[in-house]
Backbone as numpy.savetxt, mean C-alpha at the origin, in Angstrom:
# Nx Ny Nz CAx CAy CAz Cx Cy Cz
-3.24 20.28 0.85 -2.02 19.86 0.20 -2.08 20.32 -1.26
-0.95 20.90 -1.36 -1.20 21.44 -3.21 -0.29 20.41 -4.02
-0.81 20.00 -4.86 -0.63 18.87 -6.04 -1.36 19.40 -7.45
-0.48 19.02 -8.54 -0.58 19.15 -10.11 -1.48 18.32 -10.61
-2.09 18.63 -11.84 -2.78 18.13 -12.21 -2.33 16.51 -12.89
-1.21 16.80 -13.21 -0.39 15.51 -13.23 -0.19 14.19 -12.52
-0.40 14.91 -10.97 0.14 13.81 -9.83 -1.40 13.21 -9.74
-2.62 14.16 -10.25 -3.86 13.30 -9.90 -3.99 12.09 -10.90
-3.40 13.10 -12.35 -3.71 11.79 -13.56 -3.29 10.63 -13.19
-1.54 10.91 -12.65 -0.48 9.86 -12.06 -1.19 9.03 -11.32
-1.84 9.35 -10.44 -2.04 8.49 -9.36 -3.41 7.61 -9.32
-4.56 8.11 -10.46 -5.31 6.98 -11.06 -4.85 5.90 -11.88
-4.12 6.30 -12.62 -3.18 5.47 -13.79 -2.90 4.58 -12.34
-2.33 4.75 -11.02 -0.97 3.78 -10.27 -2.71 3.15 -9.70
-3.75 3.46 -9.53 -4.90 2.76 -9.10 -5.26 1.82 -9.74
-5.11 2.24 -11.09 -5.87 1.19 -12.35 -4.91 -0.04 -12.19
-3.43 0.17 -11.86 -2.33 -0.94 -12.19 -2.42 -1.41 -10.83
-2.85 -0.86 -9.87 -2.99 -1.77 -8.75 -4.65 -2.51 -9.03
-5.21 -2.33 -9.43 -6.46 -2.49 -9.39 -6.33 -4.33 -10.71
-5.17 -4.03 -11.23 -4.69 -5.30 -12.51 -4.58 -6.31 -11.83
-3.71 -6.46 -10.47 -3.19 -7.22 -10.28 -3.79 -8.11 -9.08
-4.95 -9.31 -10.26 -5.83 -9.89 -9.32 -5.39 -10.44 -8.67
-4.19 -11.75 -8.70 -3.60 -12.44 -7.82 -2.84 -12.17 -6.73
-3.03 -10.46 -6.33 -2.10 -10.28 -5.14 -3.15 -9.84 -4.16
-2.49 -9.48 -3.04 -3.35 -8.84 -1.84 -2.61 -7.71 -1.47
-3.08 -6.50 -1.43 -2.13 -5.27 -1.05 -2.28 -5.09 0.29
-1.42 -5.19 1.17 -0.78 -4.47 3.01 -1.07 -3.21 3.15
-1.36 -3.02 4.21 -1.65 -1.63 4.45 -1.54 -1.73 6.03
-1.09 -0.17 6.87 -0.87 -0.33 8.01 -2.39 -0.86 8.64
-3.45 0.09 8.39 -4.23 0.27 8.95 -6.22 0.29 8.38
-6.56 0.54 8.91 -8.22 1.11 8.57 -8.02 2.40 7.80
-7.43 3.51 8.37 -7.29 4.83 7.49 -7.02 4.74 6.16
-5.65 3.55 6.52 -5.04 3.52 5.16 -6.06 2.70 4.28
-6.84 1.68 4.54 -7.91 1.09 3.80 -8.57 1.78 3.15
-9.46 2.64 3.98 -10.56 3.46 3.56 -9.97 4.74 2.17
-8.38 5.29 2.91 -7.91 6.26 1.55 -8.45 5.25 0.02
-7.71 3.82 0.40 -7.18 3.60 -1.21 -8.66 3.02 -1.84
-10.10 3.07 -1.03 -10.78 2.83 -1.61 -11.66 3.70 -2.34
-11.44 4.89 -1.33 -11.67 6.12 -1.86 -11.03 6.53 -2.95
-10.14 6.05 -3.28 -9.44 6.41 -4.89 -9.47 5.59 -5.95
-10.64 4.32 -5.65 -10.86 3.64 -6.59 -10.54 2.27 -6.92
-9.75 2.02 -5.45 -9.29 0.60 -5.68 -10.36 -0.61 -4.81
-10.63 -1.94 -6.17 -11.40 -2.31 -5.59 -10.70 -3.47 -5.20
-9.29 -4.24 -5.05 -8.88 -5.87 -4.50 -9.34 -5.53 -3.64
-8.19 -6.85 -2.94 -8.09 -7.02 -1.34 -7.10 -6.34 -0.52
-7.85 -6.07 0.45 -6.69 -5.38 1.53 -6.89 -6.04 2.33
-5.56 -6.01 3.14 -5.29 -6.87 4.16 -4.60 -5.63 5.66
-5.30 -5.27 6.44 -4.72 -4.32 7.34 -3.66 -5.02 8.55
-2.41 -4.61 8.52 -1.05 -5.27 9.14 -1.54 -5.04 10.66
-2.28 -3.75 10.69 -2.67 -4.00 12.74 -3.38 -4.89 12.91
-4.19 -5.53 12.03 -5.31 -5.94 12.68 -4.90 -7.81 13.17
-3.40 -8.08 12.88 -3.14 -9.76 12.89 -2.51 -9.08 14.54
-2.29 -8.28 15.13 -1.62 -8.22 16.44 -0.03 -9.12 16.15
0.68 -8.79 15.66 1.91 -8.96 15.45 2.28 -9.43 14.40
3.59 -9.57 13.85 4.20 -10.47 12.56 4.01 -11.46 12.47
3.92 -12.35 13.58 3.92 -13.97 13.64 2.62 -14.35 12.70
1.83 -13.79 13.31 0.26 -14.07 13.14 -0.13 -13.74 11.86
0.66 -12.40 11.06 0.52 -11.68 9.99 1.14 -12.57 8.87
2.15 -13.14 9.24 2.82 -14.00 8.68 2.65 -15.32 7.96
1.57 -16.24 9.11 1.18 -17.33 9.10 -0.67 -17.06 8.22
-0.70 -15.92 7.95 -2.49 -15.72 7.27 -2.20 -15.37 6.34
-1.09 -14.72 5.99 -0.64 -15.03 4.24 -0.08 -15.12 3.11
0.47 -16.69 4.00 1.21 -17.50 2.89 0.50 -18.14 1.79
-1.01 -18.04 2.02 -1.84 -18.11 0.99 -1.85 -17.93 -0.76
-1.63 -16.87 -0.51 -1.48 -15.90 -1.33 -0.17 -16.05 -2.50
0.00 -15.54 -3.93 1.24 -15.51 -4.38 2.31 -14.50 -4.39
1.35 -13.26 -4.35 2.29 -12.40 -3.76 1.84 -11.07 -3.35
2.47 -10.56 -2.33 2.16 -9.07 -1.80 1.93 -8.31 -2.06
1.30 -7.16 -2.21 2.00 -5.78 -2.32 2.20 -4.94 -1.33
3.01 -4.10 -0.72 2.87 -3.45 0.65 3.28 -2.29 -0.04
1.98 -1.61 0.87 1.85 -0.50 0.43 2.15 0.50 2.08
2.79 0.47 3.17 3.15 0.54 4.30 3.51 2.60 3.99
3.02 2.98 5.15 3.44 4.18 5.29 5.64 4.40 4.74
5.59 5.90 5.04 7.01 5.90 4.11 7.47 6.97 5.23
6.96 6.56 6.59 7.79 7.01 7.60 9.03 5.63 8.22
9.28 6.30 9.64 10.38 5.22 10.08 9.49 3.64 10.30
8.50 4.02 11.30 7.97 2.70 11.20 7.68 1.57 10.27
6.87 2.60 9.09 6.34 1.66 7.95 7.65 1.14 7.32
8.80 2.06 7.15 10.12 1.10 6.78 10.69 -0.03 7.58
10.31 0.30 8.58 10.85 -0.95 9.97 9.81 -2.33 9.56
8.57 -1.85 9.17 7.72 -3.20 9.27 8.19 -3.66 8.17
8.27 -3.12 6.63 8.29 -3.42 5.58 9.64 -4.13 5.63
10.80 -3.96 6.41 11.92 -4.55 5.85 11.62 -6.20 7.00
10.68 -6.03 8.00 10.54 -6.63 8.65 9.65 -8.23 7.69
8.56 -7.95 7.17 7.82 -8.33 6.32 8.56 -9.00 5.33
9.42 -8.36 5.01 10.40 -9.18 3.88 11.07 -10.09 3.75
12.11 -9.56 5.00 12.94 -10.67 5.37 12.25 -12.22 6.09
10.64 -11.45 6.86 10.07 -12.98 7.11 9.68 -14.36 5.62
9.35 -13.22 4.73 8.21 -14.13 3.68 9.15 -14.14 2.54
10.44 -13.63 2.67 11.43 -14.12 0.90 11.39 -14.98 0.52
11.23 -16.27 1.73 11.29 -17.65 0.46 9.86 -17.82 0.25
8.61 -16.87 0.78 7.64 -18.07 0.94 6.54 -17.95 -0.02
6.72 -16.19 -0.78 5.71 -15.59 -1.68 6.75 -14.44 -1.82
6.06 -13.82 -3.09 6.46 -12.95 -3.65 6.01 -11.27 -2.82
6.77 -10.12 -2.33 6.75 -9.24 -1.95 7.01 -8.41 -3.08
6.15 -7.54 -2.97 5.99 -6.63 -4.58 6.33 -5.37 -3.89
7.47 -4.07 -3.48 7.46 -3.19 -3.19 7.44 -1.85 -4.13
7.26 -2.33 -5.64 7.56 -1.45 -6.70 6.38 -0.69 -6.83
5.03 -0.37 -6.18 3.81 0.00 -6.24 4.36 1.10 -5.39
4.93 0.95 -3.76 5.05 1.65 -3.21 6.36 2.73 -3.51
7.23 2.67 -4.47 8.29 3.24 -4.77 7.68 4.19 -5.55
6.65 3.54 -6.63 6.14 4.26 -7.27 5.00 5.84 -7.35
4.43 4.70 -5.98 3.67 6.10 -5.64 4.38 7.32 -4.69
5.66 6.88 -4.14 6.59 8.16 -3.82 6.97 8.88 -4.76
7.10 7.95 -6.13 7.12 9.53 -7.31 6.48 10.03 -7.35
5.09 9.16 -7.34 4.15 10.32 -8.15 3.68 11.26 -7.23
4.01 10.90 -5.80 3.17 12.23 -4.34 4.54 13.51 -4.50
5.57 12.56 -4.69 7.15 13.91 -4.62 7.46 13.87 -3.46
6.93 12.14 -3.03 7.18 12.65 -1.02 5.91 13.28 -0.26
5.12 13.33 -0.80 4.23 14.34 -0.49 3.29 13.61 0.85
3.24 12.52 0.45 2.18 11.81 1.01 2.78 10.64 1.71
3.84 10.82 2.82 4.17 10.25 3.82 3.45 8.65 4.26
2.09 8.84 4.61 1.60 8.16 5.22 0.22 8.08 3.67
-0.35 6.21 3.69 -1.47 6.31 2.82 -2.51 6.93 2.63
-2.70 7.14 4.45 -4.23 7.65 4.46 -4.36 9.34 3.97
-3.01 9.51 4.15 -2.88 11.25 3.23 -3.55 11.18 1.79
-3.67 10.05 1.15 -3.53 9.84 -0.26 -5.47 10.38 -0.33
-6.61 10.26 0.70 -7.35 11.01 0.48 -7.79 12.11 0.65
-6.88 13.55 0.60 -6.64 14.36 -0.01 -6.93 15.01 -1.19
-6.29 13.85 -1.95 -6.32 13.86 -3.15 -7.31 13.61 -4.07
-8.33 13.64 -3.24 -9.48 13.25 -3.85 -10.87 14.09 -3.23
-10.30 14.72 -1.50 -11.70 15.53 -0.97 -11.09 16.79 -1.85
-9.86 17.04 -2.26 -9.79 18.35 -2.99 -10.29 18.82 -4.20
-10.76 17.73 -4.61 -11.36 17.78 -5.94 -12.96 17.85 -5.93
């Protein structure tokens, strides 16, 4: 994948600001997607959305929490879960989707799915 030297600066800078925000737990579809964002430096919590076997279950493990971040692939699915996710937990915690908007700037689209995001890092 060819990327600027910009989108790498970009996208430590969007690590460090995820990496701020102790009181949340960041979503992720999967294991792949785990392993990318740790590979780029992020040390919270992840929470992988396959691994509760449905919404219900995903739902009820964390209301804990104050608020989200979902970081969900930026194909059809990951939009299906994410709007899914939302509409369950609006009253119940805070859903943070501005991480994931953000890092569609800084990929240009590039990086569809999270686990693309290590790439960006075996290229170097």
């Amino acid at each position: 994948m060819e990327y600027s030297e910009s989108e790498a600066s970009d996208l430590k800078d969007f690590v460090r600001a995820l990496n701020s925000k102790k009181d949340s737990m960041v979503v992720v579809e999967g294991r792949k997607d785990e392993e990318a964002l740790k590979l780029l430096g992020f040390s919270g919590k992840i929470c992988q959305f396959h691994s509760f076997k449905g919404l219900a279950r995903f739902v009820d493990s964390v209301t804990g929490y104050k608020s989200l971040i979902l970081l969900l692939d930026s194909d059809r699915k990951g939009a299906y879960l994410t709007r899914r996710i939302c509409s369950q937990l609006e009253h119940r915690l805070t859903v943070d989707l501005s991480f994931r908007r953000r890092l569609n700037g800084i990929t240009r689209g590039k990086a569809r799915h999270i686990e693309d995001l290590r790439l960006y890092v075996e290229d170097q």
